[in-house]
C-alpha positions, 0 to 999 in steps of 0.5 A: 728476842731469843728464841732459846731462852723461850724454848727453855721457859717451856720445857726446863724453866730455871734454866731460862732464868739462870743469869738471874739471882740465885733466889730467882732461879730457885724461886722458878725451881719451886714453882715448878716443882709445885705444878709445870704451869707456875714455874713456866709462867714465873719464868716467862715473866722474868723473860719479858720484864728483863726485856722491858729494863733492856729497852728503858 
């Protein structure tokens, strides 16, 4: 796992989902404007159901 994408979950997190769609990245980016704690938590989850896809 990469430890940068992680780190980037936490403190700024569309830019951990950037190599994702569009709509993804301002999905994050409004959750996050929305409150700190949803847009880490959308963020973390596209993190980890993109490493579920890389291992089926």
């Amino acid at each position: 796992m990469d430890i940068r994408r992680w780190v980037l979950a936490v403190i700024l997190p569309p830019a951990a989902v950037t190599n994702k769609e569009v709509g993804t990245v301002m999905l994050t980016g409004l959750l996050t404007l929305l409150g700190w704690l949803p847009g880490v938590a959308f963020a973390s989850y596209m993190i980890l159901q993109e490493k579920r896809q890389a291992e089926a």
